[in-house]
C-alpha positions as CSV (number, residue, x, y, z in Angstrom):
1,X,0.0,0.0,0.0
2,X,1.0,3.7,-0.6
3,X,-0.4,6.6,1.3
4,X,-0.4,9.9,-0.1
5,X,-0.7,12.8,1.4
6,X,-1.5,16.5,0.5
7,X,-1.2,19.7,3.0
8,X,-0.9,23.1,1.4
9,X,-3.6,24.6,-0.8
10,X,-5.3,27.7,0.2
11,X,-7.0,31.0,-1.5
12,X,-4.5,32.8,-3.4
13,X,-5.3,36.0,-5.8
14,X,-5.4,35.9,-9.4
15,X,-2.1,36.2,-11.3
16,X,-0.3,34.3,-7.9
17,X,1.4,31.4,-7.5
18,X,1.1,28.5,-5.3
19,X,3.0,25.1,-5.0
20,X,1.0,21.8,-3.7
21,X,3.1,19.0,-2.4
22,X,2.6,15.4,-2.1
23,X,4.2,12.8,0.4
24,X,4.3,9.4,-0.4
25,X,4.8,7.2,2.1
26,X,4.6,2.8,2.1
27,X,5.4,0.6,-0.4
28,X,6.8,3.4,-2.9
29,X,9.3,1.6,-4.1
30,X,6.2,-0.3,-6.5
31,X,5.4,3.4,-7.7
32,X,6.5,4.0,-11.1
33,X,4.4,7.3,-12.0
34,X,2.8,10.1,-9.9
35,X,0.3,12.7,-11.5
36,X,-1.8,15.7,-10.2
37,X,-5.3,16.0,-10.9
38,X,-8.0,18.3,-10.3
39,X,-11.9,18.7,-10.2
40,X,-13.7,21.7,-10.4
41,X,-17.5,21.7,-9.4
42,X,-19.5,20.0,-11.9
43,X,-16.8,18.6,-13.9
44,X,-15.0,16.0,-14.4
45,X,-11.4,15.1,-13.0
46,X,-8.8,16.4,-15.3
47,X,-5.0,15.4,-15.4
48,X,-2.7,18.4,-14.5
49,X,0.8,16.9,-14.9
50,X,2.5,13.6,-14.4
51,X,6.1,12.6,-13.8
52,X,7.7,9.2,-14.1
53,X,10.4,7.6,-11.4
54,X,13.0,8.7,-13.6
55,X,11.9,12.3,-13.5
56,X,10.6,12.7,-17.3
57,X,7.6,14.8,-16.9
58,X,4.3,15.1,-18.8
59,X,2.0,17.5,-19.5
60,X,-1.9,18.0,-21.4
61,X,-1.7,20.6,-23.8
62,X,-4.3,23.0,-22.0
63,X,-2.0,22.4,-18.3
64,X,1.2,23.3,-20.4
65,X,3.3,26.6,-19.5
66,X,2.0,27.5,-16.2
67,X,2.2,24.2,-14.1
68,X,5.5,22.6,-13.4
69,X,5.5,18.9,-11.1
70,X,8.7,17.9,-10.0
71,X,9.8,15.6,-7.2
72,X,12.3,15.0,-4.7
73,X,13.1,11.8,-4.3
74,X,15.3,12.3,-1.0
75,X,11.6,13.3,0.3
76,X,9.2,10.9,-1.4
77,X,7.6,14.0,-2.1
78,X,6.0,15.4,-5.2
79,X,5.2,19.1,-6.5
80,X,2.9,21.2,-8.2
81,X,3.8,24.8,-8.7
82,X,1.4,26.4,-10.4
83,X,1.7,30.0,-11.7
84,X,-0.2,32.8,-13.3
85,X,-3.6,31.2,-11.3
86,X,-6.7,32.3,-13.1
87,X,-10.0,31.8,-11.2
88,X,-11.0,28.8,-13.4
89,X,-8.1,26.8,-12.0
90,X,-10.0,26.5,-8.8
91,X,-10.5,23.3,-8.3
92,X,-9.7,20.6,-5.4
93,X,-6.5,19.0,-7.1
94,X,-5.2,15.6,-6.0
95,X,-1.9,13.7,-6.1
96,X,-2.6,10.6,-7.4
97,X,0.3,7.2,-7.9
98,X,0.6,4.2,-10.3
99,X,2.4,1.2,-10.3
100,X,2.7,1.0,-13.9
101,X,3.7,3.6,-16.5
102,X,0.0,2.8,-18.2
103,X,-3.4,2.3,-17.0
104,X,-5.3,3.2,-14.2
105,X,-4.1,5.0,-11.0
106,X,-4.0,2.8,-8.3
107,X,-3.3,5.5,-5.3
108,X,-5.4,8.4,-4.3
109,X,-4.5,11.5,-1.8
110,X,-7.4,13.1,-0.2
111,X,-7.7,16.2,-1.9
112,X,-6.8,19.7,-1.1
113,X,-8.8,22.9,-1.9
114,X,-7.1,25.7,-4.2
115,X,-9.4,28.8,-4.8
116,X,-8.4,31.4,-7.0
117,X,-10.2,34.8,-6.5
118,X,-10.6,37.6,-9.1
């Protein structure tokens, strides 16, 4: 089992900047992949970023330029920093771990809330 967990968050202005971090914790040595994701009200779960073991990082097109993940692996910890917030990227965002480079996720934080005001 891996345990994930998520403090930060918080209300930051539009135009700021805020960096989530993820601790891993358990059986991480069976992790191969780590994403964030994030759910605004009355939508559906989106992928943010994702970054392998070996650091390679991945991005969708519409998260690209103002999200960065990265991890330290001294920590078994994972970031988020996320820059240039715009309103719409409020959302509950969660760090989320896979065993394998495809498929489903199989490890879920609990969530933290990031509210961006105008």
């Amino acid at each position: 089992q891996v345990q994930l967990v998520e403090p930060g968050g918080g209300l930051v202005q539009a135009g700021g900047s805020l960096r989530l971090s993820c601790a891993a914790s358990g059986s991480i040595f069976s992790i191969n992949l780590m994403g964030w994701f994030r759910q605004a009200p009355g939508k559906q779960r989106e992928l943010v970023a994702a970054i392998t073991s070996g650091g390679s990082t991945s991005y969708p097109d519409s998260m690209k330029g103002r999200f960065t993940i990265s991890r330290d692996s001294a920590k078994n910890t994972v970031y988020l920093q996320m820059n240039s917030l715009k309103p719409e990227d409020t959302a509950v965002y969660y760090c989320a771990a896979r065993r394998n480079l495809s498929g489903k996720y199989d490890y879920w934080g609990q969530g933290t809330q990031v509210t961006v005001s105008s």
